[in-house]
C-alpha positions as a printed Julia matrix, in Angstrom:
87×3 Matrix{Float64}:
 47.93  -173.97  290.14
 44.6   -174.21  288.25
 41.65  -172.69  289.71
 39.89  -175.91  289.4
 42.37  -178.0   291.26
 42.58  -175.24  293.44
 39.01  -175.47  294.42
 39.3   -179.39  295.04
 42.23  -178.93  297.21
 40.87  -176.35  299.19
 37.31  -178.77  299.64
 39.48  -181.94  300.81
 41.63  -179.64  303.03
 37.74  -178.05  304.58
 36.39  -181.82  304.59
 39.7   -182.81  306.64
 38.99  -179.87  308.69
 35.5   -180.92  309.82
 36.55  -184.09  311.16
 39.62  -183.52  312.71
 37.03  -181.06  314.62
 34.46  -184.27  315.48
 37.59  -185.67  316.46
 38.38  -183.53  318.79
 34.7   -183.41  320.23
 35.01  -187.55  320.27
 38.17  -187.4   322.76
 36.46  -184.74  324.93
 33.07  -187.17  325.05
 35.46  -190.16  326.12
 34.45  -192.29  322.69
 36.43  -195.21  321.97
 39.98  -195.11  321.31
 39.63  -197.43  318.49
 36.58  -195.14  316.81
 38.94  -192.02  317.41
 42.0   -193.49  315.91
 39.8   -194.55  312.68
 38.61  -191.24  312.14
 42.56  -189.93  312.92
 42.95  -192.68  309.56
 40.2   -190.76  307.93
 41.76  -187.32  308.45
 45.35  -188.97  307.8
 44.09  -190.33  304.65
 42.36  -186.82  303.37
 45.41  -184.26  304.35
 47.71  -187.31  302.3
 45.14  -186.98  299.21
 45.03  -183.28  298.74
 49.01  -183.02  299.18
 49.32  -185.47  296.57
 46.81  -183.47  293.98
 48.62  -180.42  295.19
 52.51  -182.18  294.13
 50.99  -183.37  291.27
 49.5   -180.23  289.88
 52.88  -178.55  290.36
 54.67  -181.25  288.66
 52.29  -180.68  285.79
 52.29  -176.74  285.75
 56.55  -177.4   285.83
 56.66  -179.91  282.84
 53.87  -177.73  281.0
 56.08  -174.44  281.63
 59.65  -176.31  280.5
 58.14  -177.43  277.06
 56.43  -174.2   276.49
 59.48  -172.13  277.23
 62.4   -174.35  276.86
 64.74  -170.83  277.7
 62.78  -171.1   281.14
 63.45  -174.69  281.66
 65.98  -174.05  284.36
 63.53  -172.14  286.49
 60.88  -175.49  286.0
 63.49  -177.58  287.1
 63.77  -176.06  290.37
 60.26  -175.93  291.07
 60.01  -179.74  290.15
 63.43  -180.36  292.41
 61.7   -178.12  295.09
 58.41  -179.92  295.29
 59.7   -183.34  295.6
 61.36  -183.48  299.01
 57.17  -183.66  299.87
 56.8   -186.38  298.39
């Protein structure tokens, strides 16, 4: 995985982390279900976005690797098979 789409994972996986933790502090202050399940979206929504960078990247580094080594282009097949049942 590249370092930079490493590094933008790992921030939407922190940013995710933050407010499932508000979330948790919302439900132990007795807020609004509605306001708690709208920030359950939010976190929902930001976990979903970095898997799909994360699938994508790998998809990427598996096409890149099969055209650069077409003897290796069993192994990239695998990865790309393995990957997609997270889709």
């Amino acid at each position: 995985m590249s370092q930079e789409r490493h590094s933008e994972i790992i921030k939407r996986l922190k940013r995710a982390g933050g407010h499932l933790h508000s979330i948790v502090k919302m439900i132990e202050e007795g807020r609004s279900g509605v306001q708690v399940a709208q920030q359950l979206q939010a976190v929902e929504s930001a976990i979903e976005n970095a898997k799909k960078a994360l699938i994508h990247d790998h998809i990427e580094q598996c096409l890149d690797q099969s055209l650069k080594a077409p003897r290796r282009k069993g192994a990239a097949m695998r990865g790309f098979r393995a990957i997609t049942k997270y889709l």
